[in-house]
Phi, psi and omega in degrees: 000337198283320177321288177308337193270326208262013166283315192271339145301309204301303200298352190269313184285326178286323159299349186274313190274338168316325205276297202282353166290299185320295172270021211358091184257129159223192198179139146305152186291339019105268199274003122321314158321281184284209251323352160291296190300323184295307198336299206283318150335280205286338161260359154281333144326308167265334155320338173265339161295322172299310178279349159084040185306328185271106180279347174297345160254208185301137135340130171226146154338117185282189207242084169329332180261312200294294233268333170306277221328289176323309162319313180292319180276001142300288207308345166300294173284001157301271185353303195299309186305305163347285160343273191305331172291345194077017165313146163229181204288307172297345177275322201278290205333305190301303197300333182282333180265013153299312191300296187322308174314284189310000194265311199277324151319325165290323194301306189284350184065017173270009183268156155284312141029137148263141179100356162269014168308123192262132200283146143312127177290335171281346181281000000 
């Protein structure tokens, strides 16, 4: 899976510098960051649209290719964002499963952490 992960960097970095050499966009990684990041906003917007969030209206299906479809174009602007932080495929693989450890750990209440203490079930 680390393949497919340090692929889909390669191919998000020949795509970043095509667009911006093409359209000859430049920016420090600083304002590349933050215009990701709005990016990465707006399509998380529609993922929620996609997920049909206004419970105030009829409920409809959600539509499964529209919201992967969306789902992906996070995941563009994520990548990018890495890149430009100087992430590579292999730094973010390592940082999640550090994190991923600590998350379950804090969950067992095995953390140092503060605010995770798992209540006794007997109490």
């Amino acid at each position: 899976m680390s393949d497919r992960l340090e692929q889909i960097f390669q191919w998000q970095q020949a795509f970043n510098d095509q667009i911006r050499r093409d359209r000859q966009l430049e920016a420090d990684a600083g304002t590349w960051i933050q215009k990701e990041a709005l990016a990465l906003m707006v399509e998380l917007g529609e993922v929620l649209e996609e997920a049909r969030y206004k419970w105030w209206k009829n409920p409809t299906p959600i539509e499964p290719a529209k919201l992967h479809e969306e789902l992906v174009d996070v995941l563009h602007f994520f990548v990018s964002m890495c890149l430009d932080a100087g992430m590579d495929a292999e730094q973010l693989y390592r940082g999640y499963l550090a994190k991923n450890q600590e998350n379950f750990r804090r969950q067992q209440g095995l953390s140092d952490k503060a605010g995770y203490a798992v209540a006794d079930p007997e109490v």
